[in-house]
DSSP file (Angstrom, degrees, kcal/mol; ACC not computed):
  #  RESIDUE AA STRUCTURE BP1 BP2  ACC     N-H-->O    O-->H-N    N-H-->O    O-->H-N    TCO  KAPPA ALPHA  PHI   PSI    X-CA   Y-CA   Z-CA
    1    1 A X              0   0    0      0, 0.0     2,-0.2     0, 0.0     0, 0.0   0.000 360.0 360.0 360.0 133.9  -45.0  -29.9  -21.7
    2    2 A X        -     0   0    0     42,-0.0     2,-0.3     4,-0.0    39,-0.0  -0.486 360.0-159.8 -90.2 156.0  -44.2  -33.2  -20.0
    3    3 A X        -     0   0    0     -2,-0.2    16,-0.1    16,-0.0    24,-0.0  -0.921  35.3 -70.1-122.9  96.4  -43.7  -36.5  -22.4
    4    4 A X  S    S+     0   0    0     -2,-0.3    16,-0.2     1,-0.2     3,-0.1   0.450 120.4  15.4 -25.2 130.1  -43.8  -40.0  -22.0
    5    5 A X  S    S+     0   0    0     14,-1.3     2,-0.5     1,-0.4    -1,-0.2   0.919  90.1 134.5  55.8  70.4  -40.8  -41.4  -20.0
    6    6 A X        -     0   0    0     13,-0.1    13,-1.2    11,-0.1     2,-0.6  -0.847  60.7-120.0-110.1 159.2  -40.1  -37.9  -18.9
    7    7 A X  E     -A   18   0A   0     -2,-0.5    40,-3.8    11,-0.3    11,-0.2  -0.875  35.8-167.4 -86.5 101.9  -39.5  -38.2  -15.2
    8    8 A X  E     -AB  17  46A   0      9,-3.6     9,-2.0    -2,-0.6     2,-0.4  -0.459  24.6-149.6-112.5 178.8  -41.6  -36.5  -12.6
    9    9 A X  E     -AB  16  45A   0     36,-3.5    36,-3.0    -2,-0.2     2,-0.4  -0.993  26.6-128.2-137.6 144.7  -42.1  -35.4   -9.2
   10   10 A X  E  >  - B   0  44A   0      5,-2.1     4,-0.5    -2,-0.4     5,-0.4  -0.643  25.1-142.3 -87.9 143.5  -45.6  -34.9   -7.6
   11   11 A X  T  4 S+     0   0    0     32,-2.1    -1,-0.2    -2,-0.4    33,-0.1   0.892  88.6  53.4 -96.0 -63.9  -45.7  -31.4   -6.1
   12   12 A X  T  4 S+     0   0    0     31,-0.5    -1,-0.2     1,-0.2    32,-0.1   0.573 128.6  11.7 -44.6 -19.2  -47.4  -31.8   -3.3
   13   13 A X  T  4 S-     0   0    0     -3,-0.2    -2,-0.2     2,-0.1    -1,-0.2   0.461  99.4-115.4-125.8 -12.9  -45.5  -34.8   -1.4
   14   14 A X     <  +     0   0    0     -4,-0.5     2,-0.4     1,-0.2    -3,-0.2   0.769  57.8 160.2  84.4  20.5  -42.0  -34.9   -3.9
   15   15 A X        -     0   0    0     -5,-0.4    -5,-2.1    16,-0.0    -1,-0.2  -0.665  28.4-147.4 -78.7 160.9  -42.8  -38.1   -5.0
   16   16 A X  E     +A    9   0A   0     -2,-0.4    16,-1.4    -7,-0.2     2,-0.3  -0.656  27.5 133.1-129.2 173.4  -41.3  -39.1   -7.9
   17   17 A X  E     -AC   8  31A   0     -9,-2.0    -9,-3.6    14,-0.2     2,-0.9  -0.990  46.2 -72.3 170.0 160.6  -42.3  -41.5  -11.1
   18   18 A X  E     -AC   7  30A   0     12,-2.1    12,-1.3    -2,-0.3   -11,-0.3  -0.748  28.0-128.1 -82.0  93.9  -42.5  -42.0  -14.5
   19   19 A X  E     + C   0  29A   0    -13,-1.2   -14,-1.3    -2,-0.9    10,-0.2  -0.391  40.1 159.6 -42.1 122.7  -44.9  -40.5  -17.3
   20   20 A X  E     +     0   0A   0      8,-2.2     2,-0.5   -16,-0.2     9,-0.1   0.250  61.4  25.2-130.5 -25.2  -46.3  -43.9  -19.1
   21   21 A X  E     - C   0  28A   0      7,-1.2     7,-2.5     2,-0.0     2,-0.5  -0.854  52.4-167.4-133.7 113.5  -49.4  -42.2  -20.6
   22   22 A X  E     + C   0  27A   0     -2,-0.5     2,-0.3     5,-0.2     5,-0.2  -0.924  12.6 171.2-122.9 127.3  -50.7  -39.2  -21.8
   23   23 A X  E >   - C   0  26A   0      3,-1.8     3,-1.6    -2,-0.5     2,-0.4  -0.965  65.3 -53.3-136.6 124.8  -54.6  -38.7  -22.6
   24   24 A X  T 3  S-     0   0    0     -2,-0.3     0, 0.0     1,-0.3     0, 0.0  -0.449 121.0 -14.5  70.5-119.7  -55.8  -35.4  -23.3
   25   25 A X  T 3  S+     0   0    0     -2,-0.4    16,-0.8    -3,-0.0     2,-0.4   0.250 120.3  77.9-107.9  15.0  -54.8  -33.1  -20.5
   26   26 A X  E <   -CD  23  40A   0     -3,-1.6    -3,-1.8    14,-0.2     2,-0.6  -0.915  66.6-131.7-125.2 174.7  -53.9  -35.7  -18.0
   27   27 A X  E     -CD  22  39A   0     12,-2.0    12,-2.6    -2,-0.4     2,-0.7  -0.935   8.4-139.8-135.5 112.2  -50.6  -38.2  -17.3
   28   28 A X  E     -CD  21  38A   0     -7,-2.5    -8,-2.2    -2,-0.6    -7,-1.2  -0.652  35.2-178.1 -63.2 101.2  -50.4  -41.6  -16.6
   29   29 A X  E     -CD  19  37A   0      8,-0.9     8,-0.8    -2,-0.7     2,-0.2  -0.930  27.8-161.4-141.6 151.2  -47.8  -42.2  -14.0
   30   30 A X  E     -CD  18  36A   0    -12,-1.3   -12,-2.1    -2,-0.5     6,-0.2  -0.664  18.6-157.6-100.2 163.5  -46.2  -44.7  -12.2
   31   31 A X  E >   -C   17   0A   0      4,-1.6     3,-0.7    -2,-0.2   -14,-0.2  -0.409  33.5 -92.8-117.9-164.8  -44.3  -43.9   -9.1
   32   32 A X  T 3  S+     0   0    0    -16,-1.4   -15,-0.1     1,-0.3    -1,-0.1   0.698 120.6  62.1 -62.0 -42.7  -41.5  -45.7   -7.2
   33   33 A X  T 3  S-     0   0    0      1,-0.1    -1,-0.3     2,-0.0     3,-0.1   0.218 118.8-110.3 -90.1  11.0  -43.6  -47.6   -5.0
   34   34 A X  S <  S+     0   0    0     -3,-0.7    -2,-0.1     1,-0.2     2,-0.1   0.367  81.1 130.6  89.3  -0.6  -45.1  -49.4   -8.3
   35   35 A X        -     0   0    0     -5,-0.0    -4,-1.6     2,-0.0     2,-0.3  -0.238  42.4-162.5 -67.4 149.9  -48.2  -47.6   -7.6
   36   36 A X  E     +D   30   0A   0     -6,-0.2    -6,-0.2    -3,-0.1     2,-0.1  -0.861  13.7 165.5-130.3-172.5  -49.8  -45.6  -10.7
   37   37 A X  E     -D   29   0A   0     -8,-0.8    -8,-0.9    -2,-0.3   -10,-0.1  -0.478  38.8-106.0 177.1 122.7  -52.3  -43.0  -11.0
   38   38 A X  E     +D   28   0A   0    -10,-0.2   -10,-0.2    -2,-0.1     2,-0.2  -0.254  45.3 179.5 -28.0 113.2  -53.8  -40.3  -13.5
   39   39 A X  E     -D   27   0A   0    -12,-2.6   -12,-2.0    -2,-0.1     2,-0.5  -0.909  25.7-121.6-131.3 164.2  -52.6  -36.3  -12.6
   40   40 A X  E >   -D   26   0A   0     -2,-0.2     3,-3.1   -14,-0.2     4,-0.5  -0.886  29.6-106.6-114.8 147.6  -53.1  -33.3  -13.9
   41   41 A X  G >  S+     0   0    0    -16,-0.8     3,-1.2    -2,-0.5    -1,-0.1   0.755 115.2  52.2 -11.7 -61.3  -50.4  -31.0  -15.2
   42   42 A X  G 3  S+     0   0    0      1,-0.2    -1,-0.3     3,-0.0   -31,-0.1   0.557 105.5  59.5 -77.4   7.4  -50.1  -28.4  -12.7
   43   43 A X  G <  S+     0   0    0     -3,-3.1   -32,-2.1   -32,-0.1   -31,-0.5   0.864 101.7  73.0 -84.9 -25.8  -49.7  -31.4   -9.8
   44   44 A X  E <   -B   10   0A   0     -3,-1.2     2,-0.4    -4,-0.5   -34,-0.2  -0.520  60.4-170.4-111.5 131.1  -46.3  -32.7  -11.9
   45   45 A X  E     -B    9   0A   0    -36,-3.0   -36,-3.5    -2,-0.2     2,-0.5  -0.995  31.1-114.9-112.8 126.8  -43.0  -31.1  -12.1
   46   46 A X  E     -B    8   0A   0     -2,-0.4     2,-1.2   -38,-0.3   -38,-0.2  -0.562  25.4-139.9 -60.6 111.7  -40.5  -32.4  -14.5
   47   47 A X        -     0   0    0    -40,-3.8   -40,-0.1    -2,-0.5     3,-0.1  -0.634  23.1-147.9 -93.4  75.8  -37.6  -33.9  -12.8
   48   48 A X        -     0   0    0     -2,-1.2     2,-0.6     1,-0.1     3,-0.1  -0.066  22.0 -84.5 -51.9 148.7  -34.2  -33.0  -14.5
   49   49 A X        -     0   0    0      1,-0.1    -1,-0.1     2,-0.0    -2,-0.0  -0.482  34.7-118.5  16.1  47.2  -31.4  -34.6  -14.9
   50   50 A X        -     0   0    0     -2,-0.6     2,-0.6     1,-0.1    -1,-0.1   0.140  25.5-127.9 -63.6 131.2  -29.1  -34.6  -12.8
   51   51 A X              0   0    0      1,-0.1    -1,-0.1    -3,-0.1    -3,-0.0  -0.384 360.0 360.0 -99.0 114.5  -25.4  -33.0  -13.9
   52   52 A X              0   0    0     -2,-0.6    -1,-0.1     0, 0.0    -2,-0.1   0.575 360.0 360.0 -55.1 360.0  -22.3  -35.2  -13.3
């Protein structure tokens, strides 16, 4: 389950962006390009971390 400021990527193009909202079953996010938009779970992958 994704969380506000979790960092995702949209599944269908790889873009990636920020969780800012959550109501109900959808996610507020902004993306890179400053753009935002409402998605639904199964669009969003949760973007770990990267390891040093």
């Amino acid at each position: 389950m994704l969380k506000v400021g979790d960092s995702v990527v949209y599944v269908p193009d790889g873009s990636k962006g920020t969780v800012v909202e959550i109501l109900e079953s959808l996610y507020h996010v902004v993306w890179e390009d400053h753009f935002s938009s409402w998605e639904k779970p199964e669009s969003l992958r949760k973007q770990e971390p990267t390891p040093h």
